[in-house]
C-alpha positions in Angstrom: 13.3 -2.1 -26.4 14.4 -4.3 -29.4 12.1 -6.9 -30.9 15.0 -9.9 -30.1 13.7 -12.3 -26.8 17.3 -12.4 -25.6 17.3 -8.2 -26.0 13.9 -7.4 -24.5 15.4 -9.6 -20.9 18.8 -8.4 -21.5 20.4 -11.6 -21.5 23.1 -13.3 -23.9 21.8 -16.4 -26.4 23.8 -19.3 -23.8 21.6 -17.4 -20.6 20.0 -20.2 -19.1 17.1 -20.6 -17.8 17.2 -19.4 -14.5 18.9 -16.4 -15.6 15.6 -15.6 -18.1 14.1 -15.9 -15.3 15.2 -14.0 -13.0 15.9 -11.0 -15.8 11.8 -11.4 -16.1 11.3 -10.7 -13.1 13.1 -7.4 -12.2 11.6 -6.3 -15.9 8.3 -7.7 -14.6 8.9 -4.9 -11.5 9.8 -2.6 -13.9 7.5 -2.1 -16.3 4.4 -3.8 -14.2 1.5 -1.4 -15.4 0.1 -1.3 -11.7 3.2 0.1 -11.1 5.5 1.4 -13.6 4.6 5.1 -14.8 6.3 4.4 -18.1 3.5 5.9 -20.6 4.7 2.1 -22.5 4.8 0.3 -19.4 1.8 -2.4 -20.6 3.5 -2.9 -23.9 6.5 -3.0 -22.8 5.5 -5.4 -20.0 3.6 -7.2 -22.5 6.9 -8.0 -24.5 9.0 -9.1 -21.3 5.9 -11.5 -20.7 6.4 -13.1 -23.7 10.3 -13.1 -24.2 10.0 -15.3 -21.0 7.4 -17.9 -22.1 9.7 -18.5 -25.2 12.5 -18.9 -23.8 11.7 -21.0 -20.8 9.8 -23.8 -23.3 12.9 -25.8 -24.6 10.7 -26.5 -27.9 9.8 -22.8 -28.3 12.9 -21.7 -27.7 14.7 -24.0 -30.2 12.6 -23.2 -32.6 13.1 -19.5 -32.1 16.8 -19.7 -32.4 16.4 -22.1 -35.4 14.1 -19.6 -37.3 14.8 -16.7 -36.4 12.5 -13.6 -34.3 11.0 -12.6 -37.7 10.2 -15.5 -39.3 9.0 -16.8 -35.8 6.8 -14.2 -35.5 5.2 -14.5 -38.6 4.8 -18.3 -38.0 3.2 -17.7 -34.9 1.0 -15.6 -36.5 -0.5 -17.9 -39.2 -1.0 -19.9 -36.2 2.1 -22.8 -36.2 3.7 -21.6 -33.3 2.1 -22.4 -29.2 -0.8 -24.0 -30.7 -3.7 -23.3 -32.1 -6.6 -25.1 -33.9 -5.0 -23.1 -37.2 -1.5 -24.6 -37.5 0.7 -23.1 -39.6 -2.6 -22.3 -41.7 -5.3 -20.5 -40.2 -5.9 -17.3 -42.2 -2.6 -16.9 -43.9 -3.6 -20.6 -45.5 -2.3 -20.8 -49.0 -3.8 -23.7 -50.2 -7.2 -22.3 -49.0 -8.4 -24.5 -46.5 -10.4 -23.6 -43.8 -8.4 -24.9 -40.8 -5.0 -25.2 -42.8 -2.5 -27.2 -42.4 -2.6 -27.5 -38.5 -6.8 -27.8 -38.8 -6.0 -30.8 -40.5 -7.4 -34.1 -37.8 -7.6 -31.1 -35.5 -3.5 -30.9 -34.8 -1.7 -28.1 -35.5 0.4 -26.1 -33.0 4.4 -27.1 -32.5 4.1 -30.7 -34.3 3.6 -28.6 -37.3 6.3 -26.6 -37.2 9.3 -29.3 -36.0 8.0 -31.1 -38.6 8.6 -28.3 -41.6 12.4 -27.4 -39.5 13.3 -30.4 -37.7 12.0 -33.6 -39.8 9.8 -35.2 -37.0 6.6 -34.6 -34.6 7.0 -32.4 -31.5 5.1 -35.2 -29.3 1.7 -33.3 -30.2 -1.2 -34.3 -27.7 -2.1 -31.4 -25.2 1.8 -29.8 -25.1 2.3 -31.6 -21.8 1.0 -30.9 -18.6 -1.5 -28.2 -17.8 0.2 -25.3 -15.4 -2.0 -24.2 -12.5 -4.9 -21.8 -12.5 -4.1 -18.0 -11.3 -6.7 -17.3 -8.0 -7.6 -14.1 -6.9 -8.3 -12.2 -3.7 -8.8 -9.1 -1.7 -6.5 -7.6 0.6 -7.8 -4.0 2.7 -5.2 -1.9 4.3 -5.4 2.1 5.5 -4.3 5.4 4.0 -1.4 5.4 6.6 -0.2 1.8 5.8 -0.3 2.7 1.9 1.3 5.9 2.8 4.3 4.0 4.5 4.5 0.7 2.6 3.8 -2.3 4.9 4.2 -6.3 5.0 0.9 -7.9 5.6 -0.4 -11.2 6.5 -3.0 -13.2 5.6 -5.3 -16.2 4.8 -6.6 -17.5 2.2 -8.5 -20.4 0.9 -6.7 -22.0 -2.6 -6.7 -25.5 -4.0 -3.4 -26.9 -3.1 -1.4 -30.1 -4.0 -2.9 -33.0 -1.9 -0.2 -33.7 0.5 -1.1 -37.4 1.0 -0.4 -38.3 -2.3 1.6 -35.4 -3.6 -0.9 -34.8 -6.3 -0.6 -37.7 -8.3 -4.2 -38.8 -7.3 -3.5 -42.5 -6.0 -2.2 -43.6 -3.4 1.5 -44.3 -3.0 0.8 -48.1 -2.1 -1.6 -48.3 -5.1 -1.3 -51.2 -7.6 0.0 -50.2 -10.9 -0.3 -51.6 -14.2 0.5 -50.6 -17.9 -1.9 -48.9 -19.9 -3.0 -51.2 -22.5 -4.2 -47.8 -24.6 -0.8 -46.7 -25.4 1.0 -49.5 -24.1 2.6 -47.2 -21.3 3.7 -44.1 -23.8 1.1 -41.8 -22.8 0.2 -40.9 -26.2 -1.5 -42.7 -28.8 -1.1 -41.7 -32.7 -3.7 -41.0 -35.2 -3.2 -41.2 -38.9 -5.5 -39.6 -41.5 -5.6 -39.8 -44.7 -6.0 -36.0 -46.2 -5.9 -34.6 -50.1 -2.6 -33.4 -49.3 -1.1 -37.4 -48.1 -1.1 -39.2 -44.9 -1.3 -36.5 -42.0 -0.7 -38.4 -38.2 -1.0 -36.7 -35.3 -0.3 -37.8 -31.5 -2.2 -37.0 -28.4 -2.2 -37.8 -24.9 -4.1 -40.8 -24.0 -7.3 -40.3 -23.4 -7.5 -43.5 -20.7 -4.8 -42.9 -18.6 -4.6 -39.1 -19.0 -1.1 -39.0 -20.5 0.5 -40.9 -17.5 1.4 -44.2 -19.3 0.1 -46.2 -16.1 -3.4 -47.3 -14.6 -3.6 -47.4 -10.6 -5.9 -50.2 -8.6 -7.4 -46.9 -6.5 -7.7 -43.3 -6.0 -6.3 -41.5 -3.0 -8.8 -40.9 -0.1 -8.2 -37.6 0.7 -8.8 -35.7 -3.0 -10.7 -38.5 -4.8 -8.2 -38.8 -7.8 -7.9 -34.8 -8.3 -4.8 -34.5 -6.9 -5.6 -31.3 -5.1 -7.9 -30.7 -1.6 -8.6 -27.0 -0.3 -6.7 -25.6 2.1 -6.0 -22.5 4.0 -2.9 -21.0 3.8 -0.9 -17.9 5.0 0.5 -15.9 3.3 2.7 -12.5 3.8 2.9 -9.9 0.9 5.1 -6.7 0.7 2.6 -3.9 -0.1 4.2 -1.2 -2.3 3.9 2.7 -0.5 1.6 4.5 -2.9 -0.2 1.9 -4.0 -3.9 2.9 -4.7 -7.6 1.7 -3.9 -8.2 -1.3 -7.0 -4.2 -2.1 -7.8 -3.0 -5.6 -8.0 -0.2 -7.7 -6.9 0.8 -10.5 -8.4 2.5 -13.5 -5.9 4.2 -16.2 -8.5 3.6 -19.8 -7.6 0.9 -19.2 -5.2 -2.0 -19.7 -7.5 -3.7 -22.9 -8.1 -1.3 -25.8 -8.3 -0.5 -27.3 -11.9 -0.7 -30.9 -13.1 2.3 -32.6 -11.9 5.6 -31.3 -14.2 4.1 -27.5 -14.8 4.1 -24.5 -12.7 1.7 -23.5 -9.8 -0.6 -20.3 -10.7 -0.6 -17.3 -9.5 -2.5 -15.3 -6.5 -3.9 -11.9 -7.5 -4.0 -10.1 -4.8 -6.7 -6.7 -5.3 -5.8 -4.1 -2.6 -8.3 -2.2 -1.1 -7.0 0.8 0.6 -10.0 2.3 2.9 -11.1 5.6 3.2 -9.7 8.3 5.6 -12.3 11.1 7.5 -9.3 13.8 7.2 -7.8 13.4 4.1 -9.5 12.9 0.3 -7.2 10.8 -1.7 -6.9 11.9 -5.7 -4.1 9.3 -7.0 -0.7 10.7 -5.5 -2.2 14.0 -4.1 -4.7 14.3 -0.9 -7.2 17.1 -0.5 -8.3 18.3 3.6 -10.2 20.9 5.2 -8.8 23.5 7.7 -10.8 26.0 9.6 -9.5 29.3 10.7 -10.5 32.3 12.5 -12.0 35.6 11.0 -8.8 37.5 12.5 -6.9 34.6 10.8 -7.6 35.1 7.6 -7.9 38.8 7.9 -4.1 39.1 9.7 -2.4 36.2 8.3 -1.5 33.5 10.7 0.7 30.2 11.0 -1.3 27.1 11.7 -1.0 23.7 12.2 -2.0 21.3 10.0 -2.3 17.4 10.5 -0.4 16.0 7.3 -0.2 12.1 6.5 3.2 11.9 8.2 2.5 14.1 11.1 2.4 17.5 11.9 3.4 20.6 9.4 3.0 24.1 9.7 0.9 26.3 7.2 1.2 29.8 6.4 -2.4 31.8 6.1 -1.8 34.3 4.1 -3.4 38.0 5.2 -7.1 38.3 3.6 -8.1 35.0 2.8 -11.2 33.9 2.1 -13.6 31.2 2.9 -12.9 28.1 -0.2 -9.6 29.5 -1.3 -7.3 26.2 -1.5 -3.7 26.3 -0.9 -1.1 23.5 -2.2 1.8 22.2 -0.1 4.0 20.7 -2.7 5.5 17.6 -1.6 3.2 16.6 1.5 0.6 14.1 -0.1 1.2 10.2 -0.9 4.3 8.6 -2.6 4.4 7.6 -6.3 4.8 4.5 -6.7 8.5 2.7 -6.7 9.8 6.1 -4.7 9.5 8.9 -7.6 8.9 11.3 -5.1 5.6 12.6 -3.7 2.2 14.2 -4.8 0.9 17.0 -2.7 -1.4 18.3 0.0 -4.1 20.8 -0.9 -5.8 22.9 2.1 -9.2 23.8 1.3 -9.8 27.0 3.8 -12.4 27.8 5.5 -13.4 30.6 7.9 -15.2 29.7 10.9 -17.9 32.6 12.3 -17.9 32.6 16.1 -21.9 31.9 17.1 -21.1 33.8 20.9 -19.4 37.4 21.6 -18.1 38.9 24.4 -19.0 42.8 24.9 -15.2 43.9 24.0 -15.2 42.0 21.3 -18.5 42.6 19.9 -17.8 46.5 20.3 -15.0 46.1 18.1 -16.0 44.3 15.8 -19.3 46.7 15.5 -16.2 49.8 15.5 -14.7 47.4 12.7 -17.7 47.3 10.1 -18.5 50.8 10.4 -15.0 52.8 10.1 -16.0 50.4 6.7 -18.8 52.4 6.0 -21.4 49.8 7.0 -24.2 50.5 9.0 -24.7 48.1 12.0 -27.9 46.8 13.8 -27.4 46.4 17.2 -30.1 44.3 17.1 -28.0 42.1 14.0 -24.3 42.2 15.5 -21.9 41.7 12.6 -21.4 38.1 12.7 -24.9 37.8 12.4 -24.5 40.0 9.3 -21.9 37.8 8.1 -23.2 34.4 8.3 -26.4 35.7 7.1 -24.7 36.9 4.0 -22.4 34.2 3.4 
């Protein structure tokens, strides 16, 4: 893929921003390392990842087309670009300080580099509202429901935005007042005095969080948080083939964010249980199948109980007990349809304990037209398990 944002999401320059979106997404589903068998795939999905947070962030994204990908990335890299207690110094400072030009009063991040491109401050502060935290949780299915792909419910506990005030921590009928910190901008500005001139930086307000306002109370329900507990159901599409320890990611269903910036994510680990017929190694499954002594000494179709139902086998004349045999084609499915793994028969030749007399005659007639000598008292099964 090339190294442009717009290239890696396959989208023009004017593509808005549901558009990136959306191209994420179904690049997301491509190159997803839990599920993508791209040798690249976590590169690759590692670039997609970040074409989208540039391009969704109006300041990112104008300074990206103002600059340029190269010269972004090398800004970004000295530390001016999506914050940083470096700046546009860090390590690459030239003037040798030890936090640079952003470490300067402890700014640095996007102010620094509007201010080199665009002539003014980008707001500073804490880059606006915090987004929600990702969660995580366990999910256990069957071989047969990852063998088939299924849609699953379930509950789980998450912080969620409190519904009786909508996450604004107060309550709707609340008294509100201006700030007198920041005189209702949210922000209050800083100015040092530095060997290289006046440096000013501009924060979020530290007494009313940003908001501009001060309330008379807090709402009942979350105590000012914004967010209670809750248990919610969900339903997730389970991929077929997916294997024991993969994870799905559900967007938005997270933790919620501070009001203005997105809900996390829920991680969701699946667990797929273990199955008494089959063993399970990635795409291919392993069983056992006894047979008969005249089986394996004849040849002989059996049945065998595959994942998806009954198949037949074909024993081939003289095989022997352990000898494993591969049905191409029969075990789990790859993951996003790319066919299937196989089935492998481990064989193994069962030894009657109990005789009949016609049998045990011929079988006795058997061992010695072999030259062997036969115990009546040790009948030839006996012989044979003994030996084995």
């Amino acid at each position: 893929m090339s190294e442009d944002f717009y290239d890696v999401l396959g989208v023009s320059r004017d593509a808005d921003e549901e558009e990136i979106k959306q191209a994420y997404r179904q690049k997301a589903t491509e190159y997803h390392p839990d599920v993508s068998d791209d040798p690249d795939a976590e590169e690759k999905f590692k670039k997609v990842k970040k074409a989208k947070e540039v391009l969704t962030d109006d300041e990112t994204r104008q300074a990206y087309d103002q600059m340029g990908h190269d010269q972004y990335e090398r800004a970004e890299k000295r530390g001016g670009v999506g914050g940083g207690a470096g700046g546009m110094g860090g390590q690459g400072d030239p003037f040798g300080g030890a936090g640079g030009m952003g470490g300067m009063g402890g700014g640095g991040g996007l102010g620094d580099i509007f201010e080199q491109f665009f002539g003014g401050g980008a707001g500073g502060g804490r880059g606006g509202p915090r987004p929600g935290k990702d969660l995580r949780t366990n999910l256990h299915i069957d071989l047969e429901e990852a063998f088939e792909g299924v849609t699953k419910e379930f509950t789980a506990a998450r912080p969620t935005r409190c519904p009786d005030c909508d996450g604004s921590g107060h309550p709707p009928d609340a008294d509100v007042r201006t700030c007198p910190e920041c005189n209702g901008q949210g922000q209050v500005t800083q100015v040092q005095q530095t060997p290289l001139g006046r440096v000013q930086q501009t924060q979020a307000c530290p007494r009313c969080e940003g908001e501009g306002e001060l309330y008379s109370e807090e709402c009942a329900r979350c105590d000012g948080s914004g967010v209670t507990r809750e248990e919610a159901t969900l339903t997730v599409d389970i991929p077929a083939g997916i294997q024991d320890g993969q994870t799905l990611r559900m967007e938005g269903e997270g933790a919620p964010g501070e009001p203005g910036a997105r809900d996390g994510d829920l991680l969701i680990d699946v667990r797929v249980e273990s199955d008494d017929r089959f063993e399970r190694d990635g795409a291919d499954l392993r069983l056992n199948r006894a047979v008969s002594f005249p089986q394996a000494t004849f040849g002989a179709t059996v049945e065998l109980e595959a994942i998806d139902g009954t198949v037949e086998f074909e024993v081939p004349a003289g095989t022997q007990s352990g000898e494993t045999f591969r049905l191409s084609g029969k075990g789990m499915p790859r993951l996003r349809r790319r066919g299937r793994g196989d089935l492998f028969v481990e064989v193994h030749v069962v030894t009657p304990e109990e005789l009949n007399a016609d049998q045990r005659e011929a079988l006795e007639a058997f061992a010695e037209a072999g030259g062997e000598e036969v115990d009546v008292n040790e009948g030839f099964f006996e012989k044979l398990k003994n030996s084995l």
